[in-house]
C-alpha positions as CSV (number, residue, x, y, z in Angstrom):
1,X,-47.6,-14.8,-30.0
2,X,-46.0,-17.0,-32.7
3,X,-46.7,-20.7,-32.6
4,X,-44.8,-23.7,-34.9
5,X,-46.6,-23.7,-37.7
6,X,-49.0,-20.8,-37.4
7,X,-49.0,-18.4,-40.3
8,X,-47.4,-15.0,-40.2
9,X,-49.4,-12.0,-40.8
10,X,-46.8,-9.1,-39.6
11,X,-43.2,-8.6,-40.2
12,X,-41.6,-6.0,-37.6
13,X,-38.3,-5.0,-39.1
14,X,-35.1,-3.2,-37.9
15,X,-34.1,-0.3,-40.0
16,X,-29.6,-0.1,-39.3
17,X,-27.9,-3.0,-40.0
18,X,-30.9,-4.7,-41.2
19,X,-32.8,-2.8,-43.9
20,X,-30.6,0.1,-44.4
21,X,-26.7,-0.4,-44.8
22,X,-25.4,2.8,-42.0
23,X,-22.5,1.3,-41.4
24,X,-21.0,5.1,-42.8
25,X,-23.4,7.0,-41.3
26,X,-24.1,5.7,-38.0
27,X,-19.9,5.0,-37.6
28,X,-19.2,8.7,-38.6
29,X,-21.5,9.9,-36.6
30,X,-19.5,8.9,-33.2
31,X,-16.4,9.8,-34.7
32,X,-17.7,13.2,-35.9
33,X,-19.4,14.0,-32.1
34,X,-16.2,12.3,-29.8
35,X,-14.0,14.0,-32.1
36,X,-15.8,17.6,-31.8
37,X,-15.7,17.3,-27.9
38,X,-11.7,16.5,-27.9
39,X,-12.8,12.7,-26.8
40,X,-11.2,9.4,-27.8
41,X,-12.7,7.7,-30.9
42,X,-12.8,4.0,-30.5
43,X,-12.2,1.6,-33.6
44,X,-14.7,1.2,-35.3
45,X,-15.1,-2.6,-34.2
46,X,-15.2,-1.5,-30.9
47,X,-18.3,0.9,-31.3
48,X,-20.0,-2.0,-33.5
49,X,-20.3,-4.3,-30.1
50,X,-22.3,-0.9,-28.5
51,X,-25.4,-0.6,-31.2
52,X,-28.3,-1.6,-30.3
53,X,-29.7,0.5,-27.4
54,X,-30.3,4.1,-27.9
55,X,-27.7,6.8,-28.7
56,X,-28.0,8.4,-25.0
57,X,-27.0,5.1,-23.6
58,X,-24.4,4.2,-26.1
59,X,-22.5,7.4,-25.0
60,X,-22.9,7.1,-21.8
61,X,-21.1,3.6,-21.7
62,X,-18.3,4.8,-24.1
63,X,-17.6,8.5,-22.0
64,X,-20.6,9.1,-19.4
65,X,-23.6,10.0,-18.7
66,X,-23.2,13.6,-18.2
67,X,-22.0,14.2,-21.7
68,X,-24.3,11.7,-23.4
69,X,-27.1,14.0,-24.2
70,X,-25.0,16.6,-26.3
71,X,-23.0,13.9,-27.8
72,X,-26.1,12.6,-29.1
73,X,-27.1,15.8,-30.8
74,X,-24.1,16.3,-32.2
75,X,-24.1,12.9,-33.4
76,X,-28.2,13.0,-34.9
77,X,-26.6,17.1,-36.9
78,X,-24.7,15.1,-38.4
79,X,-26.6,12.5,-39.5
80,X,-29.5,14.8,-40.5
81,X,-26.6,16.6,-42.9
82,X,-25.3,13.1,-44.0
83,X,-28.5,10.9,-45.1
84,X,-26.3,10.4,-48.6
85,X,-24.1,7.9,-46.5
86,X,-27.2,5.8,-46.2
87,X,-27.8,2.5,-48.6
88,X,-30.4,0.0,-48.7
89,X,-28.9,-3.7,-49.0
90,X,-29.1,-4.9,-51.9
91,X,-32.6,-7.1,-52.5
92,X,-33.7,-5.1,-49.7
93,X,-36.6,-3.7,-52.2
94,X,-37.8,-7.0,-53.8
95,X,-37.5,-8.9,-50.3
96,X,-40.2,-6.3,-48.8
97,X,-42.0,-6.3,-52.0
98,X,-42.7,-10.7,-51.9
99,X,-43.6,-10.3,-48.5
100,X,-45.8,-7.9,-49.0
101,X,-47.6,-9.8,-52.2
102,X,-47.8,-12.8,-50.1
103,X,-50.1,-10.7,-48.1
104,X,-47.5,-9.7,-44.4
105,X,-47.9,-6.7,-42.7
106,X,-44.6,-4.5,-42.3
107,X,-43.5,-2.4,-40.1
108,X,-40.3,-1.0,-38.9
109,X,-39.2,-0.1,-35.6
110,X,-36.0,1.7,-34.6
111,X,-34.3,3.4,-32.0
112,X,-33.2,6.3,-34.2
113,X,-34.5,9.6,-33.6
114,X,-37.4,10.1,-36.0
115,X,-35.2,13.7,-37.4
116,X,-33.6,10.9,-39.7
117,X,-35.3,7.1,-39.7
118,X,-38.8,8.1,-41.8
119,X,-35.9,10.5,-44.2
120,X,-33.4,8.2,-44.3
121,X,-35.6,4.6,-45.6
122,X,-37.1,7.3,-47.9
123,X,-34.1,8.6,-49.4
124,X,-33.4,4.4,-50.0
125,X,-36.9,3.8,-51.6
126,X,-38.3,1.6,-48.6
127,X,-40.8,3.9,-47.2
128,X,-43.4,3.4,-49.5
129,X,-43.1,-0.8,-48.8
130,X,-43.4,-0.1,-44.5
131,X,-47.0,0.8,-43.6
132,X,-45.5,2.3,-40.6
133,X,-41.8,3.6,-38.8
134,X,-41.7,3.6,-35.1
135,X,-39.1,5.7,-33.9
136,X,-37.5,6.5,-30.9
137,X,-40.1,9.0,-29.8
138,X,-43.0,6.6,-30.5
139,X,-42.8,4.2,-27.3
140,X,-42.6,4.8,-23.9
141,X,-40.0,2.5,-24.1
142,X,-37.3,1.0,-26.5
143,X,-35.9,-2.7,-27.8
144,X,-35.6,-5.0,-26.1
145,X,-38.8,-3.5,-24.2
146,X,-41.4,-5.4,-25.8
147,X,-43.1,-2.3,-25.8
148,X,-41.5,-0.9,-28.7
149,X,-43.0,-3.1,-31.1
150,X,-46.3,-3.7,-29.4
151,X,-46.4,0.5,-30.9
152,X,-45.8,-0.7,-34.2
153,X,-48.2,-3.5,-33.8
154,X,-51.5,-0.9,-31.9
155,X,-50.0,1.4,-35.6
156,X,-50.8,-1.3,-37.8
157,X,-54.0,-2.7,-35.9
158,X,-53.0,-5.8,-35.3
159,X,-52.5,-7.9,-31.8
160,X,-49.4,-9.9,-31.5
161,X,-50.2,-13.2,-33.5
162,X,-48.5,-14.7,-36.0
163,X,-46.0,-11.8,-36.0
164,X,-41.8,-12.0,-36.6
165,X,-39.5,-9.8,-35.5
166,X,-36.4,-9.4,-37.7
167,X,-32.7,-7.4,-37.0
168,X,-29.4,-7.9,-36.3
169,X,-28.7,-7.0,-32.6
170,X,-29.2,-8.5,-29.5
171,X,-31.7,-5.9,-28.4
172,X,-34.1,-7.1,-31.8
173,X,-34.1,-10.1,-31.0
174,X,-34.7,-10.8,-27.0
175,X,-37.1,-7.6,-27.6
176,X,-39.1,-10.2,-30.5
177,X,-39.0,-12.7,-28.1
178,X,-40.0,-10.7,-25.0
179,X,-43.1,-10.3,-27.4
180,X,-43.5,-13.6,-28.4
181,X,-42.9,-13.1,-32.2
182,X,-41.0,-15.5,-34.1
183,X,-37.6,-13.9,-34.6
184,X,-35.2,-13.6,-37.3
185,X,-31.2,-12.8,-36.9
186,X,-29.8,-10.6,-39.9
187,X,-26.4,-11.7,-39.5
188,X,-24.9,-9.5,-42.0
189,X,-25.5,-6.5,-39.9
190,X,-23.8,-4.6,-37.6
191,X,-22.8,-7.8,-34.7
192,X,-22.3,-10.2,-37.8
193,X,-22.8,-13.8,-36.1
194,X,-22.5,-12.1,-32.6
195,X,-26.5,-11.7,-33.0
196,X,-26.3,-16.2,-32.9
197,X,-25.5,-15.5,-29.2
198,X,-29.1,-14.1,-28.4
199,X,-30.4,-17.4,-29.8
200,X,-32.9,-16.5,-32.5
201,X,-35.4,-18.9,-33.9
202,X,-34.0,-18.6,-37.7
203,X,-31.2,-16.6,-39.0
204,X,-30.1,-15.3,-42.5
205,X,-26.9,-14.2,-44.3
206,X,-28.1,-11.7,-46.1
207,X,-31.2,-9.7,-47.1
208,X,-32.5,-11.5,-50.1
209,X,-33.1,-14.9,-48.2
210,X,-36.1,-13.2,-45.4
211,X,-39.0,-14.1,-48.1
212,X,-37.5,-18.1,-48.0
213,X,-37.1,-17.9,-44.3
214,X,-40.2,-16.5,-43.2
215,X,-42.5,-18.0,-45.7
216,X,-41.1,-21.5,-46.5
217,X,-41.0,-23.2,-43.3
């Protein structure tokens, strides 16, 4: 658990919307799998208010739950075929590289399937900073389960002190503070300042400030 003033010693870390730019790929993939099964395809600022939870339950509240489980597929074929749609934000690189020379564990936990998270921070030249990706199949259970990140945190060896959780959906940040952790709103991300509505500790406007946020406080 995170207390004022108690030093951080692990960073837990979104991957979509916070580390990676997806907009593209993640917003193709829905329009790619509702389009293939004759369903309506929602603006795109209406599917941005549904990430967070895992794909299964995203389709199941935009069509139902009897087709979310071959939507999904569709949708992760796609994005397995797509991973040049994904971007790092820029600074993302040099904000994972000060934390980690000011000594921080990182880790990064999603609720993508692991066919494309572990690829797709590769193909951006952020694997090599994240001592570990947890993935949907990693945890019995997902964001905001606290759960989820107490897998990244039993993959890193560590217990839950001092840690922050950082992302830019409701679900990252009730599931940091269902943990405890200190926790960080990337309001640049997929819910912009929607993310303010889950009350985070701190929040930042883009990538480049997390070093100054987590470190200089």
């Amino acid at each position: 658990m995170h207390r004022p003033g108690q030093p951080l010693r692990t960073v837990l870390l979104d991957v979509d919307g916070t580390l990676l730019d997806t907009r593209e790929f993640v917003f193709r993939g829905f329009e790619h799998s509702l389009a293939s099964f004759g369903l309506r395809v929602p603006p795109r600022a209406e599917l941005a208010r549904h990430i967070g939870p895992p794909l299964e339950h995203i389709y199941a509240s935009l069509v139902d739950a009897a087709h979310a489980v071959e939507l999904s597929r569709r949708h992760r074929d796609f994005q397995v075929e797509n991973l040049e749609l994904v971007e790092a934000f820029a600074g993302a690189h040099g904000a994972l590289d000060e934390l980690r020379a000011r000594g921080l564990r990182l880790a990064a936990v999603t609720s993508r399937s692991k066919r494309t998270s572990t690829h797709s921070l590769a193909h951006c030249d952020l694997l090599e900073r994240i001592e570990c990706v947890i993935s949907a199949e990693d945890a019995v259970a997902l964001k905001p389960d606290p759960r989820h990140l107490q897998a990244a945190l039993c993959a890193l060896g560590v217990d839950a002190t001092g840690v922050a959780m950082v992302g830019d959906t409701a679900a990252d940040i009730i599931g940091g503070r269902n943990l405890g952790a200190l926790t960080v709103a990337a309001r640049y991300g997929f819910h912009g300042d929607g993310v303010l509505r889950a009350d985070p500790d701190r929040s930042i406007t883009d990538i480049r400030e997390l070093p100054a946020a987590l470190l200089n406080s």
